[in-house]
MMTF fields as JSON, N, C-alpha, C and O atoms, coordinates in Angstrom:
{
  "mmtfVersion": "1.0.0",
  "mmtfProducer": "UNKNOWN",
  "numBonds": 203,
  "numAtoms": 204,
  "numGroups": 51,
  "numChains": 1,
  "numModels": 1,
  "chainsPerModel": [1],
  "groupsPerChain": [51],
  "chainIdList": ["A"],
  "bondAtomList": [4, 2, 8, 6, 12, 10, 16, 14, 20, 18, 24, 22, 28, 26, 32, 30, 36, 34, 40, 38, 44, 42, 48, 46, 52, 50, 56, 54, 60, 58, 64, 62, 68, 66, 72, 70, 76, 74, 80, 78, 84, 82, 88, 86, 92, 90, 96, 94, 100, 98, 104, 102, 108, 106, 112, 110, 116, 114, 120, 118, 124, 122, 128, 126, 132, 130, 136, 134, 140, 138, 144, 142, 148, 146, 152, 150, 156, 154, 160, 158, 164, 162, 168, 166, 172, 170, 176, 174, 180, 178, 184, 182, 188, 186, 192, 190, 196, 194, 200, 198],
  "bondOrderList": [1, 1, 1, 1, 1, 1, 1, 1, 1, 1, 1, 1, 1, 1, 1, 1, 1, 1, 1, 1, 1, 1, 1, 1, 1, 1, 1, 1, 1, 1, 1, 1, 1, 1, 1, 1, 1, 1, 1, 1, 1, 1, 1, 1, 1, 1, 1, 1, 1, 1],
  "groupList": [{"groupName": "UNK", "atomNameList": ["N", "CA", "C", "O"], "elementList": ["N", "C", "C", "O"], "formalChargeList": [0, 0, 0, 0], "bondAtomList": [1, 0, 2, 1, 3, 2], "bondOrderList": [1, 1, 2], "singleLetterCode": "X", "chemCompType": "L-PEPTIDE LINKING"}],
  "groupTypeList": [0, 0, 0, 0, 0, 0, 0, 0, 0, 0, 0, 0, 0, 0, 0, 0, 0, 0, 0, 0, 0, 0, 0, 0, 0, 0, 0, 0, 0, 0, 0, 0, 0, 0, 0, 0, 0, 0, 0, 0, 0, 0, 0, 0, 0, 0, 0, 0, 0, 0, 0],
  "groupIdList": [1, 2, 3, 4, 5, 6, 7, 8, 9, 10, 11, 12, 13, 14, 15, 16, 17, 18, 19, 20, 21, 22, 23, 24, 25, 26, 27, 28, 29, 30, 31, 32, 33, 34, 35, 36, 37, 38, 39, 40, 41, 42, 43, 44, 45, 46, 47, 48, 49, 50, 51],
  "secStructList": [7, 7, 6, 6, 6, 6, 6, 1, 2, 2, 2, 2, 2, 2, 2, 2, 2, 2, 2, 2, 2, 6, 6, 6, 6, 6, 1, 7, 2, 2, 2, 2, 2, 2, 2, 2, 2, 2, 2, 2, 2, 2, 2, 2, 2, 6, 6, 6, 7, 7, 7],
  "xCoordList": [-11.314, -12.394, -13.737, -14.349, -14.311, -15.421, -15.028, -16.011, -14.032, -13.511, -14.153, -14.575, -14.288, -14.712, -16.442, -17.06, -16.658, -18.441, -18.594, -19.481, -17.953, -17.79, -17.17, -16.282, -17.74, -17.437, -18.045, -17.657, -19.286, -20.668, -20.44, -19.986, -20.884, -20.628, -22.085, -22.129, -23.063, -24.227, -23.934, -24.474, -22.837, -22.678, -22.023, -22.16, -20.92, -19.945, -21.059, -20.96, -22.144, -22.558, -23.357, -23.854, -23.445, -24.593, -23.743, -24.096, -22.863, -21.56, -21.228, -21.268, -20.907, -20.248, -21.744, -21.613, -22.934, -23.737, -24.367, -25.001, -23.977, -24.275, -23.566, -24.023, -22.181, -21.241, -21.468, -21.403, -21.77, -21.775, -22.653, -22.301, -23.984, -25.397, -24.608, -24.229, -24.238, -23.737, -22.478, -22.237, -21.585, -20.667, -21.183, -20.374, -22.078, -23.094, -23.833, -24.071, -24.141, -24.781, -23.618, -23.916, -22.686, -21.936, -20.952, -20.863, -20.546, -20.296, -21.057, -21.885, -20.755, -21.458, -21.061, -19.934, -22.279, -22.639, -21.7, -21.552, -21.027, -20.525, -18.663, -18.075, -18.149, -17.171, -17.239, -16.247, -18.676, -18.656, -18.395, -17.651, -18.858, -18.694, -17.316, -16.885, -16.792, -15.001, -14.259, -13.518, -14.772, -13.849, -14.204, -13.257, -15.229, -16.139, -15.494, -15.537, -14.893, -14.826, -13.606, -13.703, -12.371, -11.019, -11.633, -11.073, -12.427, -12.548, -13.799, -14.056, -14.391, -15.174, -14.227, -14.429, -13.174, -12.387, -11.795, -12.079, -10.953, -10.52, -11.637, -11.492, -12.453, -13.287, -13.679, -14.737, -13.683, -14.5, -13.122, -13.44, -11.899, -10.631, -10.846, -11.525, -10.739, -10.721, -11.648, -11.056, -12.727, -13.686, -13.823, -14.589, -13.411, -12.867, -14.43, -14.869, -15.449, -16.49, -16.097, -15.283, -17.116, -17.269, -18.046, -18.163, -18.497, -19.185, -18.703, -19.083],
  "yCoordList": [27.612, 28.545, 27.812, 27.552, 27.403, 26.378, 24.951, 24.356, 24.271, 23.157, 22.233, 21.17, 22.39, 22.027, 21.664, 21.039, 22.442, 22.166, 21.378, 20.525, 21.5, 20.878, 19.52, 19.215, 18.807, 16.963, 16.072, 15.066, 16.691, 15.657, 16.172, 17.239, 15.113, 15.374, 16.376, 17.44, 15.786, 16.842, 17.955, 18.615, 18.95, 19.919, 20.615, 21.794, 19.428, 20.174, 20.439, 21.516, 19.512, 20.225, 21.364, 22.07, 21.492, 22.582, 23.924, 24.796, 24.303, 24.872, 25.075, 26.246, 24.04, 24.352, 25.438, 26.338, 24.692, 25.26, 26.509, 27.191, 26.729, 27.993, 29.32, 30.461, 28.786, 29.796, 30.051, 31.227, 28.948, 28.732, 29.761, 30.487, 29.771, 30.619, 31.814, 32.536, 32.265, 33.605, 34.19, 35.391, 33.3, 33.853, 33.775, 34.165, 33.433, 33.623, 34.964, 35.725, 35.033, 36.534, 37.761, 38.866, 37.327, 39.125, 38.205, 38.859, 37.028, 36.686, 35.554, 34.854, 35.4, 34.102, 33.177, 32.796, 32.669, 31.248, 30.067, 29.188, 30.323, 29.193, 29.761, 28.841, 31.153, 31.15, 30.75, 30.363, 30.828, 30.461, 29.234, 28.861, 28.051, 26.779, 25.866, 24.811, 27.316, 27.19, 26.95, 26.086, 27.988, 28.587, 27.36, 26.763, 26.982, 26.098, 24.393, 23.541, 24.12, 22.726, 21.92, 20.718, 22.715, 22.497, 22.539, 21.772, 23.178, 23.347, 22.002, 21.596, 21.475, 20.332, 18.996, 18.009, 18.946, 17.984, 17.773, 16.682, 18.695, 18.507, 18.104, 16.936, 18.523, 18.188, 17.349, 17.198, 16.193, 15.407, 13.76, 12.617, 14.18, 13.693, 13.716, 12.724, 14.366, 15.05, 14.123, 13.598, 13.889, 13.39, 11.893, 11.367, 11.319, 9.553, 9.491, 9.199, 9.665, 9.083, 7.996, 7.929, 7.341, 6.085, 6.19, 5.246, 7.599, 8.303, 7.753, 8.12],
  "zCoordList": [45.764, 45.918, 45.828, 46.864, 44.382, 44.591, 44.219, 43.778, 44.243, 43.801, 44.9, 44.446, 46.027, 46.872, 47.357, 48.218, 46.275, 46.422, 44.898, 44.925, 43.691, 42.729, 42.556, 41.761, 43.37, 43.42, 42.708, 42.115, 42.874, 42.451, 40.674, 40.263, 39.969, 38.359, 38.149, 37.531, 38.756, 38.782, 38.856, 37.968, 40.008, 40.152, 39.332, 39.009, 38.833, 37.526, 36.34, 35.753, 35.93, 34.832, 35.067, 34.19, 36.109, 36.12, 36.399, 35.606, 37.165, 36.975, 35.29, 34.911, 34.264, 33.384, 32.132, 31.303, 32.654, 31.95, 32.092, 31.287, 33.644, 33.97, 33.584, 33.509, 33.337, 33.478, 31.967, 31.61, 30.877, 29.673, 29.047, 28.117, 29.701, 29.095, 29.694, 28.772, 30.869, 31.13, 30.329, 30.444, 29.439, 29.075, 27.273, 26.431, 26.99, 25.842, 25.817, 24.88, 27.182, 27.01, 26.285, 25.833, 26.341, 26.287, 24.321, 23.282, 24.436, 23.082, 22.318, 22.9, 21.013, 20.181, 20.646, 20.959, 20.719, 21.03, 21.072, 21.921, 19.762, 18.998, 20.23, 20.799, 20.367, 21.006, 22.288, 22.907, 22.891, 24.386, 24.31, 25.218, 23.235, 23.266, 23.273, 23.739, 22.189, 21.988, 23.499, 23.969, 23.906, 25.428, 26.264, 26.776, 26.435, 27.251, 26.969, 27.857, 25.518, 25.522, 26.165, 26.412, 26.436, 26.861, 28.647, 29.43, 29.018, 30.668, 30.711, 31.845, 29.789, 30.128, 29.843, 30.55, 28.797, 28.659, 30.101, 30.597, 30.933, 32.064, 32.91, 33.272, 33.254, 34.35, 33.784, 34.395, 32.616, 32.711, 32.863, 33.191, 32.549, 33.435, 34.082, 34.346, 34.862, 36.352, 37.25, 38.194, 37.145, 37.596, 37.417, 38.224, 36.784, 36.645, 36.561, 37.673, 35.615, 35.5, 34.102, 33.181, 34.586, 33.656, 31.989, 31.208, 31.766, 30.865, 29.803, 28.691]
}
């Protein structure tokens, strides 16, 4: 679906941070971060950066 526009590591963070502040709006902070850290571990596999 968007995996395909999500290549560039630029795009993944801005993707992960976007979705991050929007899924903050409706719970705490601290759970969006929960939910949020297992989907940045993969994408940041995922992505073979040198980070």
């Amino acid at each position: 679906m968007i995996a395909p526009y999500l290549t560039d590591i630029n795009r993944q963070i801005v993707a992960l941070v976007g979705s991050g502040t929007v899924l903050s709006a409706f719970v705490k902070n601290v759970g969006a971060l929960a939910m949020f850290m297992p989907i940045a571990a993969v994408a940041k596999r995922a992505s073979r950066c040198q980070c």
